[in-house]
C-alpha positions in Angstrom: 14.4 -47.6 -56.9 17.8 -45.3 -56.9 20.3 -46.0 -54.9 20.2 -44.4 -51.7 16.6 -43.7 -52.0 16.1 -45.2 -48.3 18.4 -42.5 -47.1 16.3 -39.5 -49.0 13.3 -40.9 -47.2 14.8 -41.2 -43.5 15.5 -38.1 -43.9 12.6 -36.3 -44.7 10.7 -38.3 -42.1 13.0 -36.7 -39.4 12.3 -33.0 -40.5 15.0 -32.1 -43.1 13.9 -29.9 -45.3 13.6 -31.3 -48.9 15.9 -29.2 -51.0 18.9 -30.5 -48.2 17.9 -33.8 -48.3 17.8 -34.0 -52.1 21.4 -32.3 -52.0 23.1 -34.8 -49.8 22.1 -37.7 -51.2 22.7 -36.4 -54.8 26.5 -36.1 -53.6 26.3 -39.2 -51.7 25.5 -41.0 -55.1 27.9 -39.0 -57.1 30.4 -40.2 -54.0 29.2 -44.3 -54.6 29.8 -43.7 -58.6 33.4 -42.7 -58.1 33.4 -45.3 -55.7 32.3 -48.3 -58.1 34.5 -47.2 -60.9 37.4 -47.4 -58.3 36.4 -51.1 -57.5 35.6 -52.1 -61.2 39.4 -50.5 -62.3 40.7 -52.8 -59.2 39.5 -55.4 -61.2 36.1 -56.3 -59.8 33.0 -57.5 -61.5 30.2 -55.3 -61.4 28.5 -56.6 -58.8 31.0 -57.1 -56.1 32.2 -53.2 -57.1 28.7 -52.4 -56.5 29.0 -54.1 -53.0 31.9 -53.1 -52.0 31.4 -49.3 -52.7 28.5 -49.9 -51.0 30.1 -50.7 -47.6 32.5 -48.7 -47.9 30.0 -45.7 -47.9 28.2 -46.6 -45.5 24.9 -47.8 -44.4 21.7 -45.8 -44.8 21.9 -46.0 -40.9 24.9 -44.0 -40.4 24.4 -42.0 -43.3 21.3 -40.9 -42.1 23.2 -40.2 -38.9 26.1 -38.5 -39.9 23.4 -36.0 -41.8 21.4 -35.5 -38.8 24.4 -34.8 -36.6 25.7 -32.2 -39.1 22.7 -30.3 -37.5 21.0 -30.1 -40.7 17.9 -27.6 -40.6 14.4 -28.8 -40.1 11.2 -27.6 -41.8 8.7 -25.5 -39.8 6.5 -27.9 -40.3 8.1 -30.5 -38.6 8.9 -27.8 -35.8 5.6 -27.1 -35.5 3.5 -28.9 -36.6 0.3 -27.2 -35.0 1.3 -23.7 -36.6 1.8 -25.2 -40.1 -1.6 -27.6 -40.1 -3.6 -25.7 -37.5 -3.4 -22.0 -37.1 -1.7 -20.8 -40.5 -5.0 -22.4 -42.6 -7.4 -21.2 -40.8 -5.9 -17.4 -40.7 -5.1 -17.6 -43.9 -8.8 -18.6 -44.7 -9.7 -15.6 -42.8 -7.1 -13.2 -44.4 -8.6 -14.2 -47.6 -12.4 -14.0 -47.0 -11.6 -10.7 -45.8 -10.3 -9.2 -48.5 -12.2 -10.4 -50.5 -15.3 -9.3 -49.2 -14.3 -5.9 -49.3 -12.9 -5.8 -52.5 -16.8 -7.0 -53.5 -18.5 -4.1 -51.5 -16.2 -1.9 -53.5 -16.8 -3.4 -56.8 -20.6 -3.8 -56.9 -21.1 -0.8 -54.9 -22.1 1.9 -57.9 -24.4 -1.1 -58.8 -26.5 -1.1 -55.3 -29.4 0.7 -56.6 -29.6 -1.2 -59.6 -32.6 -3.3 -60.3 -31.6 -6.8 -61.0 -33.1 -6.3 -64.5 -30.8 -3.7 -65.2 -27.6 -5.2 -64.1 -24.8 -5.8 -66.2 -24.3 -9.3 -67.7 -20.6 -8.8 -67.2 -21.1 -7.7 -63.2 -23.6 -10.7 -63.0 -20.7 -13.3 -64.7 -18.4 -11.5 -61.9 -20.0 -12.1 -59.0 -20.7 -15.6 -59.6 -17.1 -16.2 -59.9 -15.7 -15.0 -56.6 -19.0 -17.2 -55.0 -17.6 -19.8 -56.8 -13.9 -18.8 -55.8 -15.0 -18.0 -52.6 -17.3 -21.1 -51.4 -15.5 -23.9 -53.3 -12.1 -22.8 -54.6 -10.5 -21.2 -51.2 -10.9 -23.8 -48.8 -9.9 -26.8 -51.0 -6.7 -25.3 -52.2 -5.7 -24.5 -48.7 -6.8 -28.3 -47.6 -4.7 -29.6 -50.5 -1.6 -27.8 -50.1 -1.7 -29.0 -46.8 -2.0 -32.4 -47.4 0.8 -31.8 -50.2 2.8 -30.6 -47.6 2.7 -33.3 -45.4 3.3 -36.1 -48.4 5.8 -33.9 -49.6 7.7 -33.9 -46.4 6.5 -37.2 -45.6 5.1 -36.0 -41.7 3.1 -38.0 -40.2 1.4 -35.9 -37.2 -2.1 -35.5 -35.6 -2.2 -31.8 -36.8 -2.6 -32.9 -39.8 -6.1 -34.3 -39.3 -7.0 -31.9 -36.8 -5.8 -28.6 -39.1 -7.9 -30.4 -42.2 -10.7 -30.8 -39.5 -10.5 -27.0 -38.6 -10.4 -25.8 -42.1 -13.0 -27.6 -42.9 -15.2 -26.4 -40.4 -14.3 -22.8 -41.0 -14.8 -23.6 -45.1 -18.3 -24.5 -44.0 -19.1 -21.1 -42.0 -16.8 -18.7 -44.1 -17.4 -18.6 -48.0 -18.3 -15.6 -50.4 -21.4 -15.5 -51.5 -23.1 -12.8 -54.1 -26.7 -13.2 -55.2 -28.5 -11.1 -57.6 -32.1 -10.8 -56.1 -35.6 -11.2 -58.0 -37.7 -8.3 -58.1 -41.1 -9.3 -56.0 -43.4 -7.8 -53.6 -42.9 -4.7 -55.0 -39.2 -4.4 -54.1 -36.7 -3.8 -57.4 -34.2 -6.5 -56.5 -30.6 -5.8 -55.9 -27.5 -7.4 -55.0 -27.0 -8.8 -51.5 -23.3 -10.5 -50.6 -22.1 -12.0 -47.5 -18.7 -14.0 -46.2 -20.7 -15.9 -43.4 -22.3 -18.9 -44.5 -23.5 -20.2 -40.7 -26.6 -18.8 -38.9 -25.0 -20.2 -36.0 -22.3 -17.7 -36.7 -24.5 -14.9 -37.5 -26.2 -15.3 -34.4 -23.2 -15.6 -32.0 -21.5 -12.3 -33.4 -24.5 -10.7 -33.2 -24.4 -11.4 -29.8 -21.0 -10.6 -28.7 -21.9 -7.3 -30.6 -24.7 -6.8 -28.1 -23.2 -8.1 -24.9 -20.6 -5.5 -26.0 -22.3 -2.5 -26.6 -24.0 -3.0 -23.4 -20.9 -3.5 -21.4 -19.2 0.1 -23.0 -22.9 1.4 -22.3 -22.7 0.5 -18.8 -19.0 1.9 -17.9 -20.4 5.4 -20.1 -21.3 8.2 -18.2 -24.9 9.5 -19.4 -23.8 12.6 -20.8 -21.7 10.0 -23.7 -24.8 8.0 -24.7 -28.0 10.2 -23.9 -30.9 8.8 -23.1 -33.6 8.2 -26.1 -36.6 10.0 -26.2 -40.3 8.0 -26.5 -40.2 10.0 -30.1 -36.9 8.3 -30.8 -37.6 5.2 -29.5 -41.0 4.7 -31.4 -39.3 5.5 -34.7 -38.6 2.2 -36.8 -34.5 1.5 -37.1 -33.1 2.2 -40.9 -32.4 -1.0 -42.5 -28.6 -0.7 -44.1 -29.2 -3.5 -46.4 -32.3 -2.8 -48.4 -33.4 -4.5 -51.4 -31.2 -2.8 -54.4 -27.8 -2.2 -52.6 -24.8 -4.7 -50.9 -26.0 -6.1 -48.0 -24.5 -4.9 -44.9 -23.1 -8.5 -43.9 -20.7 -8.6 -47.0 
């Protein structure tokens, strides 16, 4: 182990960022070298030079201390915690799933009334590779750069568990997915994609969605949302999301 390694590591287990950490004690070593050849030109044999430098710097107490006191900045994750491990995963998750659901509608859009005969191996290759980026890429390189964060900065906090918890969850309900339908019952096929993986989910926006439109419906006067005739009510709804074009979920 390198000298002053015990120092580096009290450190970094109260907050200090790494890059200030590794500083100091780089000059604190370069500080115990000069020291030793000081000892060793006084005429001292390795090991007592090594010994007495050594107390003469300092124990890894007080130079822990004397770092600390300096008021020596603090990561953000050691701040807060529950920002870093918690929130910032999960929106980032979000963020991602996001964008790259729309950048999917607009990509296999001109393909939508394709049969899926007809389309392109090329478009077929793509799409598997963002489900594949989407469903098992995304949320495991989040999860790991959160445990890497937390070895790397040696924190030992609850959020931890409970952000890799969250993201975990979310990974299981959020997740690109692009399939290239079979043609059958007389339907051509198509490509259908979607970023929610949970029927759960589904369901409970679905019905926020209602209980919303119901609520502006309600504070509406009648001339804003006229009332439906029996022609208009008996005619079937258009389904946005036929067989041959993107599904309206993606």
């Amino acid at each position: 182990m390198l000298p002053l390694e015990n120092v580096h590591e009290r450190l970094l287990r109260a907050g200090i960022k790494p890059r200030h950490a590794r500083r100091y004690v780089t000059e604190l070593r370069e500080h115990l070298f000069d020291l030793v050849t000081q000892e060793r030109a006084s005429g001292l044999d390795a090991r007592q030079a090594d010994e007495r430098a050594r107390l003469l710097l300092g124990s890894d107490a007080q130079l822990t201390a004397a770092m600390l006191h300096r008021g020596a900045p603090r990561t953000l994750a050691a701040r807060a915690p529950w920002a870093v491990f918690g929130i910032a995963p999960l929106v980032t998750l979000i963020i991602a799933m996001v964008l790259l659901g729309k950048w999917s509608m607009a990509y296999f859009y001109p393909y939508r009334a394709l049969s899926a005969s007809d389309i392109p191996q090329t478009v077929r290759a793509i799409g598997i590779a963002l489900t594949f980026l989407g469903s098992y890429v995304i949320g495991p390189a989040l999860a790991a750069t959160c445990v890497v964060t937390a070895w790397r900065q040696r924190l030992a906090s609850s959020w931890i568990w409970a952000g890799l918890a969250l993201l975990a969850l979310a990974s299981g309900a959020l997740g690109l997915r692009v399939e290239f339908l079979q043609p059958q019952s007389g339907a051509p096929g198509g490509i259908r994609g979607s970023v929610i993986q949970s029927t759960l989910l589904v369901m409970s926006i679905r019905a926020l969605r209602c209980l919303r439109c119901r609520f502006w419906r309600c504070e509406c006067s009648d001339d804003a949302w006229p009332a439906k005739s029996p022609d208009q009510r008996r005619q079937p709804r258009r389904n946005h999301g036929a067989a041959g074009g993107l599904g309206s979920a993606i």
